[in-house]
Each structure stands twice: as structure tokens, then as C-alpha cells.
C-alpha positions as CSV (number, residue, x, y, z in Angstrom):
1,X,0.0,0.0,0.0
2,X,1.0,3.6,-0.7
3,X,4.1,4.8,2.0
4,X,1.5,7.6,3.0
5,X,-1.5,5.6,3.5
6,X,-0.3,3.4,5.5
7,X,1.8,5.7,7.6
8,X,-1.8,7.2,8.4
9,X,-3.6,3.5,9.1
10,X,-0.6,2.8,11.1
11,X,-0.6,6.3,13.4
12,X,-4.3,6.2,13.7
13,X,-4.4,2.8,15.3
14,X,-1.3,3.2,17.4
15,X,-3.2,6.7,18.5
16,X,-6.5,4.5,19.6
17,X,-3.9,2.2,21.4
18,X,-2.7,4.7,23.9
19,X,-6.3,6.2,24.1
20,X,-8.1,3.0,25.1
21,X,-11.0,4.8,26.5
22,X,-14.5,4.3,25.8
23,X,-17.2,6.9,26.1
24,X,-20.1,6.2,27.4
25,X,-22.1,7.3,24.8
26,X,-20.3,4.5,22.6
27,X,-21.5,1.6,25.5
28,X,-24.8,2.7,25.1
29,X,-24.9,3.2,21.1
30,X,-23.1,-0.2,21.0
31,X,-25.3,-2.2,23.5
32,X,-29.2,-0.8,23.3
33,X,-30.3,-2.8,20.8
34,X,-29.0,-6.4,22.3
35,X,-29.8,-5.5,26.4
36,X,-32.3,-2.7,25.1
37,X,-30.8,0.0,27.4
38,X,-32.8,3.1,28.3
39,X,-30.8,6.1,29.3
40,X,-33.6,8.2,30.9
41,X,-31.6,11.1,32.0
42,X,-29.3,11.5,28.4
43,X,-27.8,14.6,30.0
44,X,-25.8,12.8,33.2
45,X,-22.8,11.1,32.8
46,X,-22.4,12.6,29.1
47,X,-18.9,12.8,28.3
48,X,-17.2,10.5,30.7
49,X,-15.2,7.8,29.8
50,X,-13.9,4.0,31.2
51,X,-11.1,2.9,30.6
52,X,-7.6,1.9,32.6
53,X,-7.8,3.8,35.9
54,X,-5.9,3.9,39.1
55,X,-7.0,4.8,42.8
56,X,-4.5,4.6,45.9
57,X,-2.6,2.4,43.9
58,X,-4.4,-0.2,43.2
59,X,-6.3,-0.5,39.7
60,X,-9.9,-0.1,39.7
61,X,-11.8,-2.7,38.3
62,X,-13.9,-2.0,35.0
63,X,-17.2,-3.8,35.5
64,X,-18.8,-5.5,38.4
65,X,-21.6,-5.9,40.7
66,X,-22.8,-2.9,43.4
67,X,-19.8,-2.6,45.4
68,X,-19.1,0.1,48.0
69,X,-16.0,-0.6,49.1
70,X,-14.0,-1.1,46.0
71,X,-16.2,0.3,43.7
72,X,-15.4,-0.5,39.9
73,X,-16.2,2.0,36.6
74,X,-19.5,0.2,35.9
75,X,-21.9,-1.3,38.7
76,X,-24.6,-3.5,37.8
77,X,-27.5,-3.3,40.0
78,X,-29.9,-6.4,39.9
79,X,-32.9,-7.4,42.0
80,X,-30.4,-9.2,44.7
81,X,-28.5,-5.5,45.0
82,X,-32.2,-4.1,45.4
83,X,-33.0,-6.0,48.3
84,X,-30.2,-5.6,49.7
85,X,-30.1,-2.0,49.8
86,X,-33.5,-2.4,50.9
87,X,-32.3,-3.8,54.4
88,X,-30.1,-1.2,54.9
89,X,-30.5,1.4,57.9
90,X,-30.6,5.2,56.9
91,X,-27.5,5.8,57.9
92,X,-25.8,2.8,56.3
93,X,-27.7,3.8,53.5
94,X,-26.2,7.4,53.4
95,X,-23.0,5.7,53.7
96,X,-23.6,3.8,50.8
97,X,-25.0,6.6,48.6
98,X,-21.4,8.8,49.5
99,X,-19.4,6.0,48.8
100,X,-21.1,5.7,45.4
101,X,-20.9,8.9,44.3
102,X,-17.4,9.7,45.4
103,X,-15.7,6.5,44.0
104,X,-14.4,6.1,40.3
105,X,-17.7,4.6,39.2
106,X,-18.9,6.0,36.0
107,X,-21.8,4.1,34.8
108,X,-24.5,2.4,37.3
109,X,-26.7,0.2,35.2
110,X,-30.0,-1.2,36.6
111,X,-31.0,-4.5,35.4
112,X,-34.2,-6.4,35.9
113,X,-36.2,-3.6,35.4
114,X,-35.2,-2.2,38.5
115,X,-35.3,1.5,40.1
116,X,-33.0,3.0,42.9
117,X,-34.2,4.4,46.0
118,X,-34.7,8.1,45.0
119,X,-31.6,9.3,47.5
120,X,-29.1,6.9,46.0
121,X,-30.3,8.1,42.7
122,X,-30.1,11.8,43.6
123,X,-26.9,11.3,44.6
124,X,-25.1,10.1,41.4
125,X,-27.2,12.8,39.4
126,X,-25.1,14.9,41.8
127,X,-22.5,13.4,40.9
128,X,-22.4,13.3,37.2
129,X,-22.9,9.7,37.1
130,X,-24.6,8.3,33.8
131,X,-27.9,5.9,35.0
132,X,-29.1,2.9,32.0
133,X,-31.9,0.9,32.6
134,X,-33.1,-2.3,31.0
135,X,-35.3,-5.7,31.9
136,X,-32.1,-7.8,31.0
137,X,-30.8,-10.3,33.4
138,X,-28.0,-8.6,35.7
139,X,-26.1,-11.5,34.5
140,X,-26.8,-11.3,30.4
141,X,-26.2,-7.5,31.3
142,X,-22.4,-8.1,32.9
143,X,-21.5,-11.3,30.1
144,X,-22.5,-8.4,27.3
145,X,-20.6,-5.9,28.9
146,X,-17.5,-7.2,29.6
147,X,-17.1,-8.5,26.5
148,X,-18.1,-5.5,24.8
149,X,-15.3,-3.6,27.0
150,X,-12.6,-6.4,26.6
151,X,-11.9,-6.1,23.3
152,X,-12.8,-2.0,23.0
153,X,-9.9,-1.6,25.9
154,X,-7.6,-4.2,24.5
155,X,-4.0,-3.8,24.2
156,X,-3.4,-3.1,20.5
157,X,-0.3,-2.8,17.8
158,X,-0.4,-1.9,14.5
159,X,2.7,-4.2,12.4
160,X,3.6,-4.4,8.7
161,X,3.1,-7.2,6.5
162,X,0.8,-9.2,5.2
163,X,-1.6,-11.2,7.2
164,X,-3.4,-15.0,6.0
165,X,-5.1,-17.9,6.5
166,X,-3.0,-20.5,5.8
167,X,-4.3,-23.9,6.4
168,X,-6.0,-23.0,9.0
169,X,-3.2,-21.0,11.0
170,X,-2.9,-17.0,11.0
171,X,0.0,-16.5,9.4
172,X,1.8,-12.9,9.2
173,X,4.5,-12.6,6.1
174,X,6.8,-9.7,7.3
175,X,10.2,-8.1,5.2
176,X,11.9,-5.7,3.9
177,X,10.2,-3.5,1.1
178,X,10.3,-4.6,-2.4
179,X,10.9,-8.6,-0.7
180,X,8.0,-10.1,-2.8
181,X,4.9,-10.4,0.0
182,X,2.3,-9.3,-1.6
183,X,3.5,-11.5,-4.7
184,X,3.6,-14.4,-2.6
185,X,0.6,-13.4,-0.5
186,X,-1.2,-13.7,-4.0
187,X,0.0,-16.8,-4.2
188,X,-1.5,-18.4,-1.8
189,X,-4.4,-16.8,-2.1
190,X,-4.6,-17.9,-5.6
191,X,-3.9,-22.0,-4.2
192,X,-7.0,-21.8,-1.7
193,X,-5.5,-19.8,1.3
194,X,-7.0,-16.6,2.7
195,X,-6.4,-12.7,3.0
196,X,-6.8,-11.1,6.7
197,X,-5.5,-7.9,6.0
198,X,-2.5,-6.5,3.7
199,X,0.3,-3.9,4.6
200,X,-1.0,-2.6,7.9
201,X,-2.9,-5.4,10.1
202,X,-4.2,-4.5,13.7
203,X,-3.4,-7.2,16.8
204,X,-5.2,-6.9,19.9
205,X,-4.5,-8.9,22.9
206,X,-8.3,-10.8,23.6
207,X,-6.4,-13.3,26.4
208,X,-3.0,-14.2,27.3
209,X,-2.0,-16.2,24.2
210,X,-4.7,-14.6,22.0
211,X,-3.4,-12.0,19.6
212,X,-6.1,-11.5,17.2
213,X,-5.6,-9.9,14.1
214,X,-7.7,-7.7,11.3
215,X,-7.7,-5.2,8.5
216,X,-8.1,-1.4,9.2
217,X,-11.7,-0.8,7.4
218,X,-10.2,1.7,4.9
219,X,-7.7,-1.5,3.5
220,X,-10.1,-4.5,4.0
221,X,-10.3,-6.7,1.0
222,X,-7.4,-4.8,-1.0
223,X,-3.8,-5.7,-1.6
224,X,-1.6,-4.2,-2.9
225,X,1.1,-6.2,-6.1
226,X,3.9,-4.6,-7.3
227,X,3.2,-3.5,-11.0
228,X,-0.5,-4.4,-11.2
229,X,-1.4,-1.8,-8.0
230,X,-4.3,-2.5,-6.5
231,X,-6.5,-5.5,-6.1
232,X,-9.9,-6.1,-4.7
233,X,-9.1,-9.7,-3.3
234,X,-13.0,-10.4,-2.7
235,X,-14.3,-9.0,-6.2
236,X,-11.7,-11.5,-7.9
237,X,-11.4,-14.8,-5.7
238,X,-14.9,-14.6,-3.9
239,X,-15.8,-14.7,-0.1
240,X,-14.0,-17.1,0.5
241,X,-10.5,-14.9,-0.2
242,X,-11.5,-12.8,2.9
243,X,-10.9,-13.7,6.6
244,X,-12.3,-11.4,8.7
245,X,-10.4,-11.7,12.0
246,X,-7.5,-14.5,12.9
247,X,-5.6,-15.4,15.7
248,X,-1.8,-14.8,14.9
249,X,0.2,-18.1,14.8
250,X,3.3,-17.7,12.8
251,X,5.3,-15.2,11.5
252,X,7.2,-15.7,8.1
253,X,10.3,-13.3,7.6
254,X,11.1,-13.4,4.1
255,X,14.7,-12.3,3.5
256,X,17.0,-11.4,0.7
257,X,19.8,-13.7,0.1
258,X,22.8,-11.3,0.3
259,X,20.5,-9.6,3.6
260,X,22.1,-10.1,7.1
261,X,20.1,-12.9,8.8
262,X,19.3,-12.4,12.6
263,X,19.4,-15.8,13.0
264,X,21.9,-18.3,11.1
265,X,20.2,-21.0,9.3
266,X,20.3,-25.4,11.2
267,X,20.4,-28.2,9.2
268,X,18.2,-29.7,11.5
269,X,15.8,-26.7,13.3
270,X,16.6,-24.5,10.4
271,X,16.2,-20.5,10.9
272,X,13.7,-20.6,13.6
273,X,13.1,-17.8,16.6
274,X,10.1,-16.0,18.2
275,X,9.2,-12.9,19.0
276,X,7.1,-11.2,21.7
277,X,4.8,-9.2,20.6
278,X,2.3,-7.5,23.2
279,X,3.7,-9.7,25.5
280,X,2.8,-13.2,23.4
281,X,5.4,-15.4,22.2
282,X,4.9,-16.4,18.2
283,X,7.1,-18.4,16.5
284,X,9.3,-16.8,13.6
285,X,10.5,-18.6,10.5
286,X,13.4,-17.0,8.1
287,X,12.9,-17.9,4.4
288,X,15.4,-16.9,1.7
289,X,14.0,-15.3,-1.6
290,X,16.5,-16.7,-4.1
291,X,16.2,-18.1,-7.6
292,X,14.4,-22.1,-7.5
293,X,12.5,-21.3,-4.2
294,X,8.9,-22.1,-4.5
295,X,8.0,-19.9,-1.4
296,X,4.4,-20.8,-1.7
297,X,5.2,-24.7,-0.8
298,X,7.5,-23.6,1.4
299,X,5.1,-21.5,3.7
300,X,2.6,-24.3,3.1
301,X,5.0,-26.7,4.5
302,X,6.2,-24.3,7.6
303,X,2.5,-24.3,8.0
304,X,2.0,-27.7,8.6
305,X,5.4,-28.4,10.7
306,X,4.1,-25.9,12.8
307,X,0.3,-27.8,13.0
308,X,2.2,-31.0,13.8
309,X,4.5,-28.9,16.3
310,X,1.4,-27.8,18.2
311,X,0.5,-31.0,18.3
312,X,3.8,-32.7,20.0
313,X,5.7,-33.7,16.9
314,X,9.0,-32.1,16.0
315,X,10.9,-33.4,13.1
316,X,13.7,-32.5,14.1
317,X,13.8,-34.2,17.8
318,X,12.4,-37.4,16.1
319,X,14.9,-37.4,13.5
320,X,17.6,-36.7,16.4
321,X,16.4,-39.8,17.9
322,X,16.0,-41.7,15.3
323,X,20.2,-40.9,14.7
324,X,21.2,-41.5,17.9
325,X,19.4,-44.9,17.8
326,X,21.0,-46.0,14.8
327,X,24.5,-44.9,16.1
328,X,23.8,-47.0,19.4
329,X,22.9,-49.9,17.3
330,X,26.1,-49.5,15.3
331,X,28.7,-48.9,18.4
332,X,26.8,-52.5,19.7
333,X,27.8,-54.2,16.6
């Protein structure tokens, strides 16, 4: 893609990375229509934002059930909450309603069609503290929103290459410019294997060994080949070209032959490495472009070392074995 274009893709998404805030608003544009949220009073809590926060030193949860004590950015209020607040004295309940209001909570969100005791609710109008309602489950409402929030607050980098499917395993081809990965990347796209995202592909961190990885919208089903410029990938191979999301499994470092090599090549392990990348380990591979190399076989066949590698078997160790056996044997005789 052009040096400029994706010098913007790549600064925009390394800009939402440090941000990783969400407003409000965007929880309840985002979630009305599956918990069918009401947001009575549109005027509180406008503007405010959840996202990584810190209190005393200690970091302050991002969604959880009423909580007075360590109170997190988004309390969820259910019937059970209710009747416990209920059974509280007045002044227990004044406590309450100033611990509320003074804590980092930003969002209170009544499920099962409940309402607040009108001096709890008075107090986070007071306090500039945004109040949905809806008849969902406090449980549905929690599952919805933390996976809503987990992937909008997500660690996230921006890298350049070109990310696929390839049989089955997310598979990033990385090098220097001019190396021959979109070339390739057609390739295999032309033998059956899929496009993720070309030239600037976005990873965020979903778990700890989950690096998931799309296209910025403005590059989605494009890719970019030297001499024939742009190609719509999904107009020309179908929907079944285009991979929408992937977890990241490999990475495939395609490197000149007279390049310098980080890692020199073993007749038996060959040029292998990882790298940590948001704080994931993913296997690296270095492949030489050279005259005779059919790199399409040869990431296919990377591809499914590293299936049978996932699975216990390493070609290497068993051929090791299998050597050492045989040399046994022959010191016996």
C-alpha cells in the first residue's frame, strides 16, 4: 500500500492504542439494541469515559456488581442488589450513597427492570454519574458488557506485513520493502489460502496467548502487487479470499539472500526464533527469496510443521532420535 496511507492507518491505530477509552455514549450506542438499554436522563454522565484507571494504587476494576468498598467504573444493579439496599439502615444507607458517588464509578446500570431508591439516585445525578436501565438479566447485562469492554480496551499494535489464513493457522508474512509479500501473498491466495489484512494489520491482545488480528476498514479486502497496483481480493477470488479476524500463529520473515540474517540458518531446526509481541510469544520462520524457491510450498509446508508442532511432533527431535538410535545400534555391533 502507498508509503503515505499506510503511515496514516498505522498512526491512527497506534493513537487509539494509547487512548483506550471508551465513552459512554459509545457503551450505550453499542449495546441498546442487544440489552435494550434506556438512558432516561441522556444529559448525566455525558462525556465520561472507562477505561484503565488507578486509585490509591491499586487499579480499579472496570465492571462489576454494586460494590461500595471497591467500587469498579461500571456497577450493575440487579434485584439481589435491590433488596439488599432495601435492608439497609438510613444511615448505612447514606454511607452507601457517598461512597457511590465519590468513588471512580462511571456508569450504574440497573437490570431487571429495577429502580434505585430516590436518595441513592439523587446522589449520582449529583454526581455526574450516567444511569441505564433495561429488563435484561444482571447476569446477560455483565457477560454483554465485559465483552463489549474487553476487546474495545484491548491492548493493541499496529505491524507491517501481510496477514493470512494459511491452512487454518494465521500466518503474518513480514520483510523488507520490495521482498516479494504481496507476490507471494497472492499466491496463496490464488492456491486456496485466505487474506486477513494487507500492509498494515491490527493485533489486539483478547487473552493471554490470543493475539487476534484484522484489517483497518479503509484496507479491507485490498492488496496491494507490485506492477499491477491495487487488487480487490474479494471481487476476484470470492468470499471465500476474505478472513475477517484471525488469531496470529506464525510469522514468516522473508529475507534477501545477500540480507544479514538475525538468525543463522540449522540443518536440522533451520532458521527458527520467536518474537514477543504485546507480550505473546509467536514463532518466527526465516525464508530466503532466491532463484528455485517455490516460497508458496515452502510456507505451506512451515505451516504444517508448525500444525504437527502444536500438536507434540518435532521433526527434528524425532529425527535426532531416530540418529542416535541407529549410532547405538552401530557402536553394539
Amino acid at each position: 500500500m502507498h508509503e503515505d496511507l499506510s503511515e496514516h492507518v498505522a498512526q491512527s491505530a497506534e493513537a487509539h492504542a494509547s487512548e483506550r477509552r471508551v465513552a459512554i455514549e459509545t457503551v450505550h450506542e453499542q449495546l441498546a439494541a442487544s440489552l435494550a438499554l434506556a438512558w432516561p436522563d441522556r444529559d448525566i454522565g455525558a462525556g465520561q469515559t472507562i477505561g484503565p484507571t488507578e486509585h490509591r494504587g491499586w487499579r480499579v476494576p472496570t465492571v462489576g456488581y454494586l460494590n461500595f468498598i471497591h467500587p469498579p467504573q461500571v456497577q450493575i444493579v440487579g434485584e439481589p442488589e435491590i433488596a439488599y439496599l432495601a435492608g439497609l439502615s438510613p444511615e448505612l444507607a447514606a454511607h452507601v450513597s457517598e461512597q457511590l458517588s465519590t468513588a471512580r464509578t462511571k456508569l450504574v446500570i440497573l437490570a431487571d427492570d429495577c429502580q434505585l431508591e430516590s436518595r441513592l439516585h439523587d446522589a449520582l445525578r449529583r454526581a455526574d454519574i450516567a444511569v441505564f436501565t433495561t429488563a435484561a438479566s444482571g447476569h446477560r447485562v455483565a457477560y454483554r458488557l465485559r465483552h463489549f469492554l474487553g476487546e474495545s480496551l484491548a491492548r493493541q499494535i499496529t505491524l507491517h506485513g501481510v496477514f493470512l489464513e494459511v491452512l487454518s493457522i494465521g500466518l503474518l508474512l513480514i520483510g523488507d520493502p520490495g521482498v516479494g509479500k504481496s507476490e507471494l501473498a497472492l499466491e496463496l491466495i490464488n492456491r486456496g489460502h485466505r487474506l486477513v489484512a494487507d500492509d498494515a494489520p491490527e493485533f489486539v491482545l483478547l487473552g493471554p496467548d490470543d493475539l487476534n488480528g484484522g484489517s483497518p476498514p479503509l484496507l479491507q479486502d485490498f492488496l496491494e502487487v507490485r506492477g499491477l497496483g491495487i487488487l480487490n481480493i474479494r471481487a476476484m477470488f470470492g468470499e471465500a479470499a476474505i478472513k475477517r479476524r484471525k488469531q496470529l500463529g506464525l510469522i514468516i520473515r522473508l529475507v534477501r539472500p545477500d540480507a544479514e540474517v538475525p538468525l543463522e540458518p540449522d540443518r536440522l531446526t533451520g532458521a527458527r526464533t520467536t518474537r514477543d509481541i504485546l507480550d505473546t510469544r509467536i514463532p518466527e520462520i526465516c525464508l530466503p527469496v532466491a532463484v528455485g524457491h517455490n516460497l508458496s510450498v515452502l510456507v505451506e509446508a512451515a505451516a504444517r510443521d508448525h500444525l504437527l508442532r502444536m500438536q507434540g511432533q518435532h521433526s527434528d527431535e524425532q529425527f535426532a532420535a531416530r540418529q542416535a538410535q541407529a549410532i547405538g545400534r552401530n557402536e553394539c555391533d
